[in-house]
C-alpha positions in Angstrom: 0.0 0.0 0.0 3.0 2.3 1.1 5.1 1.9 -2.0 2.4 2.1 -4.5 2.7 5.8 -3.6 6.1 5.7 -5.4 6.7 5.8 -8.9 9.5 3.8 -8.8 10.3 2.3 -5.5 9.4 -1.5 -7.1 7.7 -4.4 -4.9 8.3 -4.7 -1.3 10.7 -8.5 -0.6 11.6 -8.1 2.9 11.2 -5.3 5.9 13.4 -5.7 8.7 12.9 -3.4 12.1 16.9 -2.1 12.2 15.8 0.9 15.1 13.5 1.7 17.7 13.4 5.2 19.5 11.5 7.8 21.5 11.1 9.8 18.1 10.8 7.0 15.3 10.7 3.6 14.4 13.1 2.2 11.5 13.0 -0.5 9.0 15.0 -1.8 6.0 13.0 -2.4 3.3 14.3 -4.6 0.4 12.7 -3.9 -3.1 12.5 -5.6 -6.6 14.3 -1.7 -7.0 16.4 -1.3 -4.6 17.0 -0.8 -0.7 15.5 2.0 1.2 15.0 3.1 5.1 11.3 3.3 6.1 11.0 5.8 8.6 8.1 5.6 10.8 7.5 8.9 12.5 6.2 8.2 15.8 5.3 12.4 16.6 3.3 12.5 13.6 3.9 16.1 12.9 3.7 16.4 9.0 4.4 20.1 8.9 7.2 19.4 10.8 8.9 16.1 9.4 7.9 18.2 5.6 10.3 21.2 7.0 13.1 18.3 7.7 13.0 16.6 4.3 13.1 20.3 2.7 16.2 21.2 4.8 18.0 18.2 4.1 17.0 18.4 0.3 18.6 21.4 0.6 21.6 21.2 2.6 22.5 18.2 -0.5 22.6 20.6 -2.7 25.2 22.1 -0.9 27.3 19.3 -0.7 26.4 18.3 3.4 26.5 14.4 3.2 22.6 13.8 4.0 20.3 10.8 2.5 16.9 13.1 1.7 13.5 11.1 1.1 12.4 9.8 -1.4 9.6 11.7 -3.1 5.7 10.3 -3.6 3.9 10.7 -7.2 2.7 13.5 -5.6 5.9 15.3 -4.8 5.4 15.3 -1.1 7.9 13.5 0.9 5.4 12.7 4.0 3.1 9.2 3.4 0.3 9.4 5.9 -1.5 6.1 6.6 -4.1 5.9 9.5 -2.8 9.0 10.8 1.3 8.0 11.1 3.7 9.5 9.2 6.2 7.6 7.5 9.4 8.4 4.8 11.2 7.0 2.5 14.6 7.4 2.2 17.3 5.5 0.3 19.0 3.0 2.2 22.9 4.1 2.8 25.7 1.5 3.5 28.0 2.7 5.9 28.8 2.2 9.5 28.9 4.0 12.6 32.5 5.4 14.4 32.7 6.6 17.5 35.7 9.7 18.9 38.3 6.4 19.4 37.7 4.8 15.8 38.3 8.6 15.0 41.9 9.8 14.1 42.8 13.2 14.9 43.0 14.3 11.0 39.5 12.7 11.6 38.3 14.3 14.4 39.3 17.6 12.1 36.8 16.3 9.5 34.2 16.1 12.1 34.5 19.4 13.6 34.6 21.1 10.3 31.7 18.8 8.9 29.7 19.9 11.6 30.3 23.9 11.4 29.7 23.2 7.9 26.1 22.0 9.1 25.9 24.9 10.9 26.7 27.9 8.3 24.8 25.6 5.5 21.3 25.8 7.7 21.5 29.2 7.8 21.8 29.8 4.6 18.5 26.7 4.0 16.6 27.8 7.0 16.8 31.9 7.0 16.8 34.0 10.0 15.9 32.5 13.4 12.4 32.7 14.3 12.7 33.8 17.3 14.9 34.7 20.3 16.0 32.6 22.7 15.7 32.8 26.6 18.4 30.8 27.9 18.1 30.0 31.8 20.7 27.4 33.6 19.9 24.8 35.6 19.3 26.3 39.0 20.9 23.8 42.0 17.9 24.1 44.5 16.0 22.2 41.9 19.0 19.6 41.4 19.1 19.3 45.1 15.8 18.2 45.7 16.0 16.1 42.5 19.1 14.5 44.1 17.5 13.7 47.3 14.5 12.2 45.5 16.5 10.2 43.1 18.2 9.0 46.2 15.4 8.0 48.1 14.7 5.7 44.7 17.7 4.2 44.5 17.9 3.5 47.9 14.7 1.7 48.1 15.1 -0.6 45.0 14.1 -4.3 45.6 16.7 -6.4 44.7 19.4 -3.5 44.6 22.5 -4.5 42.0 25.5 -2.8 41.2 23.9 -0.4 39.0 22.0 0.9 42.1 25.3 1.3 44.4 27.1 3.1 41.5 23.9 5.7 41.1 23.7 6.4 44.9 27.7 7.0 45.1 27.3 9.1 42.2 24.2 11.4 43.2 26.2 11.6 46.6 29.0 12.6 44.9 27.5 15.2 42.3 25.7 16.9 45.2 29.0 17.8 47.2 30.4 19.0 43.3 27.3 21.3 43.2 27.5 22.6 47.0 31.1 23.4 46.0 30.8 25.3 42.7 27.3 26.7 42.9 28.5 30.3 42.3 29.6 29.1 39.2 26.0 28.8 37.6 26.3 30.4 33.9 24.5 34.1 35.1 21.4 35.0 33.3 21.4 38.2 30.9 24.2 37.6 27.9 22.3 35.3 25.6 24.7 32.8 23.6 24.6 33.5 19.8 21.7 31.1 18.3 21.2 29.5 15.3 19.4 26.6 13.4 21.3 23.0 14.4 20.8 19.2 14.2 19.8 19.2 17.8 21.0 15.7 17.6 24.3 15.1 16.7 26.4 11.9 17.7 28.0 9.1 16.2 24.4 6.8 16.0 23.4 9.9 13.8 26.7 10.0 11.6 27.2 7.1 9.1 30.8 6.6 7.6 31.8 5.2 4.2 35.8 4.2 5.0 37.1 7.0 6.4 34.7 9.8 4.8 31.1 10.3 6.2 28.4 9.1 4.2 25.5 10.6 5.8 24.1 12.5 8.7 20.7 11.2 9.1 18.2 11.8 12.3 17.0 15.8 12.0 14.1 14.8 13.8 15.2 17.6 16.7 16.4 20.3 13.9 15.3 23.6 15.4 17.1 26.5 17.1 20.0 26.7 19.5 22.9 28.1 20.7 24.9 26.4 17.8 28.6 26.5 19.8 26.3 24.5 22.2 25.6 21.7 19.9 29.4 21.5 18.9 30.4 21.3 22.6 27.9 18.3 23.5 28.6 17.0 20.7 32.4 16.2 21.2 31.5 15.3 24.9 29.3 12.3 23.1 32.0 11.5 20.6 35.5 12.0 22.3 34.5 10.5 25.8 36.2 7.7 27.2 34.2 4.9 29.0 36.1 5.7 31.5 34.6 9.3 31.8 38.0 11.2 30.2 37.6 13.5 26.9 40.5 12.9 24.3 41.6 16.4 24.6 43.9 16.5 21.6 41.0 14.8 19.5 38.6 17.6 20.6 41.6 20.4 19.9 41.8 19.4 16.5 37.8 19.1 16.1 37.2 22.4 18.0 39.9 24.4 15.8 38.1 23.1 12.7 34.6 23.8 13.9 35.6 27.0 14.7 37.0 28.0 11.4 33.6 26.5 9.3 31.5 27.7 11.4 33.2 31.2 11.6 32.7 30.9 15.9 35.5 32.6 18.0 37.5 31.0 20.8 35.8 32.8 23.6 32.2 31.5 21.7 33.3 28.1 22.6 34.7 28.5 25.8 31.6 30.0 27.3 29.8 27.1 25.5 31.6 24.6 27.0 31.4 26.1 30.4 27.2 26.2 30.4 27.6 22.3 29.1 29.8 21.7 32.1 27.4 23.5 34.2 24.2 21.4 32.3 26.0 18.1 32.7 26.5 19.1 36.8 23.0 19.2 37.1 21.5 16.7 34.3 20.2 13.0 35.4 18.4 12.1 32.7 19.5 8.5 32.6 18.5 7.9 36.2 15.7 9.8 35.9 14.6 7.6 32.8 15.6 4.2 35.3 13.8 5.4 38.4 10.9 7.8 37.2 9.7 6.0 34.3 11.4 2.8 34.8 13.0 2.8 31.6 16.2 0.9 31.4 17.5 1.1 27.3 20.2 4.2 28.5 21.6 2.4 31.6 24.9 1.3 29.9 25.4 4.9 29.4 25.6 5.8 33.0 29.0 5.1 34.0 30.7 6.7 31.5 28.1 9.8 31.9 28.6 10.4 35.2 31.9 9.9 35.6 32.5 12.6 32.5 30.9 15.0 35.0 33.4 15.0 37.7 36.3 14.3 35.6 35.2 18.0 33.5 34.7 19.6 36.6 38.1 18.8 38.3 40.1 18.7 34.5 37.9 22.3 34.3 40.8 24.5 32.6 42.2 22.1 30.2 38.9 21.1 28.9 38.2 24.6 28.5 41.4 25.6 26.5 40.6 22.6 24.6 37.8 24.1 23.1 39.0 27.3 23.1 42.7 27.3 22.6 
């Protein structure tokens, strides 16, 4: 029924689930024509998903390595079937490299495929729509979040490893915050914004050899503080499990960003220091285990939460690392 809408998709063989998120569903589908990735929207926000595939059939045109849908008979891009929205897109062989498959000429062709992202949406997406108010975590709320999270941790029946690690951890992270609490990022200066993937990490990059093939996933494509995106960003690539950053891997990628994206040094070093303070307060993966009892982003934890007091006691270099 799907592919009928397609003038030249062929007839379905196989479909094989190869994803499942908060945001979409994925399948490969094998054709008499060809391979594609079936895309199952799971937000169902047409005009939305539309502004994506127009943005990435754009940005191709620019020569950003993207894999934009395919389109119906209709020259629409969104199939709509009992109310879910689903897209086609051609399927693209590659593989996925993390910041330690990643050399430092590399990490250099990431940072500078990424500003490139940046100063390419700009020119796609025109102006940003609106202004941003950016306000940092505040600690009351982390304390009380702490205590709670605590209280849920402590209380799990059978408690595992997993449980010890996340009350050491919350103990921990609440004497970091009583410490450096007048270091929260003051309100007034507002970080320059701009349109960004909102999403970018190596499950969202696919590499060819050494070259990337494709960034796929602008499900969260919207406005941000773009040095923002570039300093999370190398905090998900370059991180060890062990909670250290590669700091010459994120020299070379931050220098490169910096020149594509035209951002200056002191850009990125305040970036990296509201990160720093967002990662102080964040618990999102216990939040996920304990709140909503959701378990698929527990193998992230460790290296996570060790990242944050690792940044906040390797502060400085992590800082001219960005910067310098």
């Amino acid at each position: 029924m799907l592919l009928r809408r397609y003038r030249n998709a062929g007839e379905p063989l196989s479909c094989e689930p190869v994803a499942q998120g908060l945001l979409n569903r994925g399948y490969r589908l094998s054709t008499t024509r060809g391979r594609y990735f079936l895309k199952h929207h799971l937000d169902g926000d047409h005009e939305a998903i539309a502004r994506q595939h127009r943005a990435t059939q754009r940005l191709q045109t620019l020569g950003v390595p993207v894999a934009p849908p395919v389109e119906k008979t209709d020259g629409d891009t969104v199939a709509v079937i009992g109310g879910d929205c689903y897209a086609l897109h051609p399927w693209v062989d590659g593989r996925h490299r993390d910041g330690a498959q990643l050399t430092s000429a590399a990490s250099k062709r990431l940072g500078g495929l990424l500003g490139l992202v940046h100063t390419c949406l700009e020119q796609v997406m025109g102006p940003d729509p609106a202004a941003l108010t950016h306000e940092s975590p505040d600690p009351a709320n982390t304390f009380a979040l702490i205590d709670e999270l605590l209280g849920l941790a402590r209380d799990r029946t059978p408690r595992n490893v997993f449980d010890s690690l996340a009350e050491h951890r919350l103990l921990e992270r609440r004497a970091l915050l009583e410490r450096h609490a007048h270091r929260r990022p003051p309100p007034g200066a507002e970080p320059a914004t701009g349109w960004v993937h909102g999403d970018f990490h190596p499950l969202n990059l696919l590499y060819r050899g050494a070259e990337p093939a494709a960034i796929v996933d602008w499900d969260r494509l919207g406005v941000q503080p773009r040095a923002e995106e570039a300093v999370r960003a190398a905090a998900i690539f370059f991180v060890r499990p062990t909670g250290e950053l590669e700091l010459p891997k994120v020299r070379a990628y931050a220098r490169a960003y910096r020149r594509a994206a035209g951002a200056g040094a002191d850009e990125l070093a305040a970036a990296a220091h509201r990160v720093w303070w967002e990662r102080l307060n964040d618990f999102w993966i216990l939040r996920w285990r304990y709140q909503l009892d959701d378990r698929r982003a527990d193998p992230l934890f460790a290296a996570v939460s060790a990242l944050a007091v690792w940044w906040t006691r390797e502060y400085d270099a992590v800082r001219e690392a960005f910067a310098g």
